[in-house]
Steps between C-alpha positions, in 0.01 A plus 500: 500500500154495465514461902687773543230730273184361671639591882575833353140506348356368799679767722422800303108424428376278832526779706161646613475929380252690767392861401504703850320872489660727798256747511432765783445905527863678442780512772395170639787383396430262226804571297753525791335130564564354120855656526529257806364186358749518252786569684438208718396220242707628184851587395376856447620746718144722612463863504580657825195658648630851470499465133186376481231698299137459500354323268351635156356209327674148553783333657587153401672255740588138436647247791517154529400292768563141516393366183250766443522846298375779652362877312450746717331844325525800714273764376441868622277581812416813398155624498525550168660183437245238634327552208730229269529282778215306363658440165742234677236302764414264220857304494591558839530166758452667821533875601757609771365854649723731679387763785727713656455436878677746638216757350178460648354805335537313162304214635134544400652614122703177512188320625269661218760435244536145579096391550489619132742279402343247627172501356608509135393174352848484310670398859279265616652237734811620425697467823585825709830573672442809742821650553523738854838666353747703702541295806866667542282818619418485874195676404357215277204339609523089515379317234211346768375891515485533167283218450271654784472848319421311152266268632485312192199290539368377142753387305290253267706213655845652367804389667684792707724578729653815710868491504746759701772597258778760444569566206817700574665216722372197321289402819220227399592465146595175464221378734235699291635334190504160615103540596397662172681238279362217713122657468520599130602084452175419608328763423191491295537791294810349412334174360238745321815672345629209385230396369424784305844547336485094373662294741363233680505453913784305461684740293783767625387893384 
């Protein structure tokens, strides 16, 4: 019996929790995108995209991977939104971003939304996930383009990479989840977050 308790135990606490911000300016798609991820790692059946709102406030997502939890929070891109973004950077793992890239007009606010992001001292070393979304458009631009147009230079050493993605069709998903849980493992900030909430390197958050 007591066997039987401690596997249970084991299973239900050993598994790594990692908080995941998807941030970007509205109609990138961020919500279509957390609709996705759950559809394809959960039981839960996702919105369809046209019944998708934007976002006011927060979405919460939660999928499992392996033997790791994942929390996604989806917040609002709205101008008026960004504001409370910074309220969540503090407990957040690693930061996926989402650009629409079938909009190249909403590039440079994109661009301008994300280099303040970056510099808040709340996300530092936090890995980034750069998410070129809408790939089922013919008009998108790659992921490789993207990356061009950001030119993303100084990144204090954080760990990032561009991914092509649609959110619609589930193209890249899986792949872009795979990457961020293997970074946020052995990630730094993780350790430091860790750390910080009392457990020791060897520990499970």
């Amino acid at each position: 019996m007591f066997s039987l308790f401690y596997g249970l135990w084991k299973y239900l606490y050993s598994k790594t929790e990692f908080h995941v911000l998807i941030l970007g300016i509205d109609k990138a798609g961020k919500t279509t995108l957390l609709e996705k991820l759950k559809s394809q790692y959960s039981n839960l059946e996702g919105l369809p995209p046209d019944r998708i709102v934007p976002t006011v406030g927060l979405n919460i997502g939660r999928i499992e991977v392996s033997n790791t939890k994942l929390v996604f929070w989806d917040l609002g891109g709205q101008p008026g939104l960004r504001s409370i973004w910074e309220k969540y950077y503090e407990e957040a793992h690693a930061v996926i971003y989402v650009i629409d890239a079938a909009s190249p007009s909403r590039f440079e606010d994109s661009k301008s939304a994300l280099e303040k992001v970056l510099r808040h001292e709340d996300l530092q070393g936090a890995p980034l996930l750069i998410i070129a979304n809408k790939q089922d458009l013919s008009e998108a631009v790659s992921a490789e383009e993207l990356a061009r147009y950001l030119d993303l230079k100084k990144l204090d050493e954080r760990v990032y990479m561009f991914e092509a993605v649609s959110a619609y069709d589930g193209m890249g998903i899986k792949e872009s989840v795979n990457w961020l849980v293997e970074v946020m493992e052995r990630s730094k900030r993780t350790e430091s977050l860790r750390v910080r909430a009392g457990y020791s390197s060897s520990a499970s958050a």
